[in-house]
N, C-alpha and C positions, 0 to 999 in steps of 0.2 A: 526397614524390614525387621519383625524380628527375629530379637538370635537365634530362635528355634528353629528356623527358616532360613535364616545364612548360610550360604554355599561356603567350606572349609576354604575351599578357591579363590574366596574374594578377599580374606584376610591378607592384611600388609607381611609379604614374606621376611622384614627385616624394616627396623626405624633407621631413616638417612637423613641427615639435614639438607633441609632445600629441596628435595625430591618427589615433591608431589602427594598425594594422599597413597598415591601407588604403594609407597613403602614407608607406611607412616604418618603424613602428613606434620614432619616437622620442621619447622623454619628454622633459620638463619643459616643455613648452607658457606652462605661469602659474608655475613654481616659480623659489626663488628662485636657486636655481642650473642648471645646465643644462649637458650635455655638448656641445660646440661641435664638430661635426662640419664639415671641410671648411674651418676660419675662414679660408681664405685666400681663399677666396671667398666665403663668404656676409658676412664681416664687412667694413660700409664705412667709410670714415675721412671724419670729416664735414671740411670744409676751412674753411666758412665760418662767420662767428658766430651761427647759428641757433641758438635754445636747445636744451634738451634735451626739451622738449615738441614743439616746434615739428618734429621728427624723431623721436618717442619711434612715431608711428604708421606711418614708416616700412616696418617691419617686417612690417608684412600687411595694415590698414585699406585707407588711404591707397593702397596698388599694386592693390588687388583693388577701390576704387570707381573708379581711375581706366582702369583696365581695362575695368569695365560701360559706361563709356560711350566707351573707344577700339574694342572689339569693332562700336559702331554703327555707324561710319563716318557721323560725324555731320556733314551740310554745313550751311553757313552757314543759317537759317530753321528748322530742323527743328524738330518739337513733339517733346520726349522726357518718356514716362513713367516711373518709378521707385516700383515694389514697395517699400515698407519705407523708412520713416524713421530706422532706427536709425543707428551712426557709419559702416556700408559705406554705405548708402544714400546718406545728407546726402553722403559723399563724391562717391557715383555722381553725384549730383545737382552738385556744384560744380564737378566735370571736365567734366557735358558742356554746362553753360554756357561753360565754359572753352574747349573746342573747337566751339564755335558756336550752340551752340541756342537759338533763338529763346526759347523757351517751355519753362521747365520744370514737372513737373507731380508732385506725391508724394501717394504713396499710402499710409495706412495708419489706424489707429483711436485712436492713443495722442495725445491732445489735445497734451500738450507736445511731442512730434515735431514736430507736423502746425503746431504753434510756431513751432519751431528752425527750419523750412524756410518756413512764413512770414517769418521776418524777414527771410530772404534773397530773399526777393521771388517764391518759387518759388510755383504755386495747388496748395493743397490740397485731396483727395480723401478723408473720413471715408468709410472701407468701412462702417463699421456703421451709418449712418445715410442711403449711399446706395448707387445702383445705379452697379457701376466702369464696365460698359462705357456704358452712358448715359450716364453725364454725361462720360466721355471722349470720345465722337461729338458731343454737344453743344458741348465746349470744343473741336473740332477742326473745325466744321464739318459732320459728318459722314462723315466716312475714317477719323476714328482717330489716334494719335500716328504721327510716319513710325518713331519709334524706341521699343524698350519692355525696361526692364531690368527684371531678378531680381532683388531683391536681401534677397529671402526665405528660399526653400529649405524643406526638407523641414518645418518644426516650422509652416507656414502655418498660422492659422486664418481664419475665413470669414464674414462679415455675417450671413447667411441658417444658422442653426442646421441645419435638416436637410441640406443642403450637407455641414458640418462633420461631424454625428455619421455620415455615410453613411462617409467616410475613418477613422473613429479607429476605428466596427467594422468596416471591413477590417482596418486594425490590427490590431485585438483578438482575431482570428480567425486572423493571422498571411497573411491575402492580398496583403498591403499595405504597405510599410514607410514611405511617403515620402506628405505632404498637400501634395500641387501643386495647393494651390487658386491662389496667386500665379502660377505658370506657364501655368494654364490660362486666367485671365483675360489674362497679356499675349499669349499668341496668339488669344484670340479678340478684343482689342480692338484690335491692332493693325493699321495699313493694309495694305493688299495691298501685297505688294512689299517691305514694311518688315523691319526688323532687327528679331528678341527676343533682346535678350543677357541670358545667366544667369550671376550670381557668387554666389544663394544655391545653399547647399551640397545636394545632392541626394547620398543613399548606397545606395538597393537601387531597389524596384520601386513605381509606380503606374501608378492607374490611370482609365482615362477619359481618355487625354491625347487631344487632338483634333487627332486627325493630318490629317483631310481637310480642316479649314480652315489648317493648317501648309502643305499641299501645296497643296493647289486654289488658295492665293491666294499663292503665292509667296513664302513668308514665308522668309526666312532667320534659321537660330538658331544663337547662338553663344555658346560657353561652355568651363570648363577652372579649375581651380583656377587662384589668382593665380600671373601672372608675376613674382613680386617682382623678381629681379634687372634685369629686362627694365627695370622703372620706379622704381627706388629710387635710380638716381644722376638723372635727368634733372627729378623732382620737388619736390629741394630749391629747382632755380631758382622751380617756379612760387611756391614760399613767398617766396623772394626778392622775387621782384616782386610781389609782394600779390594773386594771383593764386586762389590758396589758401590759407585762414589752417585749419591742422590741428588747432587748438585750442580751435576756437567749438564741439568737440564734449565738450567735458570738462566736465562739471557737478560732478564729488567728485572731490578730493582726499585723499587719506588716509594713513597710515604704511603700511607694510607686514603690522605688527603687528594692524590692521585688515583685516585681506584678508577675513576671513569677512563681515563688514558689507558690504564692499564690493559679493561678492556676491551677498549677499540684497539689494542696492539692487536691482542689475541687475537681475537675475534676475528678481525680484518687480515688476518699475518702479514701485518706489518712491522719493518725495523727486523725483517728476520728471528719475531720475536717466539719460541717453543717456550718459553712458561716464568710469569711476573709472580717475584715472592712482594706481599705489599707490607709494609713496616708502620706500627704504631706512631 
């Protein structure tokens, strides 16, 4: 098509690697080389002696949880819940202690997640074994969380089975691209007035979203792929000051030459594995 003719809408909102033509269309996202577009800006020179783990999440984790919970505008008391225990998640969840929150609250069904975010003192929520918005109105009083992040995205599954298979045959059928069962729980569990921020990845259409409890109860939603630049120099301090430790999410270790293993760890969650740093 030409440019004259180009919908502003279809432009790549941001270059990611690995990510499809959606944002950019640049490779090598996991490979071990990578064409470095732009290094004079996107490449940052670490100054201080933080190891190489301790910055190794930098790059996308670590700016895109700590963004799910700068998007709340979280003030000092707030109950914040958090979708997904994976390494965005546990981050979303240690930024908005970070910036104030009374009470943090995770959500998800993988016992060793729901773990990891135990130790950190955070209450855990087993979807498949409970009802999310109950037992959020219960640990809240009855309001709800003031704050509720995403940090799911489109691959959601759902406690309640026929839930689930009603989205994978829209799927199936091609109605459907995206299972916002996580998105549709934080809007409807969260308090009137409150923030839903979204940093899991959402890419075409669904459906059922429930716009008139979005609207009717003032809910504000907020969301955007990660700012990384925005949060990648001002985050090393919080490491500094022990604020953030980026490394309580690393459970394998591997060579490089390992990369397949690594993962079917993921991938499969298996070995209890929440996030394989891989080594040259």
């Amino acid at each position: 098509m030409p440019a004259s003719r180009r919908s502003s809408s279809a432009a790549p909102p941001a270059g990611i690697y690995g990510y499809s033509h959606l944002t950019g269309g640049f490779a090598g996202g996991q490979a071990e080389y990578a064409r470095v577009v732009f290094a004079d800006v996107n490449a940052l020179k670490i100054e201080s002696d933080l190891s190489d783990e301790q910055v190794l999440f930098l790059s996308d984790i670590l700016p895109t949880g700590y963004m799910g919970a700068d998007m709340c505008d979280i003030q000092d008391g707030d109950v914040v819940a958090v979708w997904g225990a994976g390494p965005v998640g546990q981050f979303a969840m240690d930024s908005a202690r970070v910036l104030g929150a009374e009470k943090v609250i995770a959500i998800d069904k993988e016992t060793y997640r729901l773990d990891m975010a135990a130790a950190q003192v955070y209450t855990t929520v087993d979807f498949e074994d409970t009802d999310v918005r109950s037992a959020l109105l219960e640990l809240t009083g009855g309001l709800g969380p003031d704050k509720c992040i995403d940090a799911v995205g489109l691959e959601a599954t759902h406690g309640a089975s026929h839930v689930h298979l009603y989205d994978r045959a829209k799927q199936a059928v091609r109605s459907e691209t995206d299972r916002p069962h996580a998105l549709r729980q934080a809007i409807m569990s969260c308090r009137s007035g409150g923030v839903v921020s979204v940093i899991g990845v959402y890419g075409g259409m669904i459906d059922k979203f429930p716009a008139g409890a979005w609207m009717n109860r003032s809910l504000t939603l907020r969301t955007g792929q990660s700012h990384v630049q925005k949060y990648m120099k001002p985050l090393p301090g919080l490491t500094e000051q022990g604020k953030i430790d980026p490394t309580r999410v690393i459970t394998h270790r591997l060579p490089l030459t390992e990369a397949p293993t690594g993962y079917d760890l993921f991938k499969n969650k298996k070995d209890r594995c929440e996030k394989v740093v891989l080594k040259p």
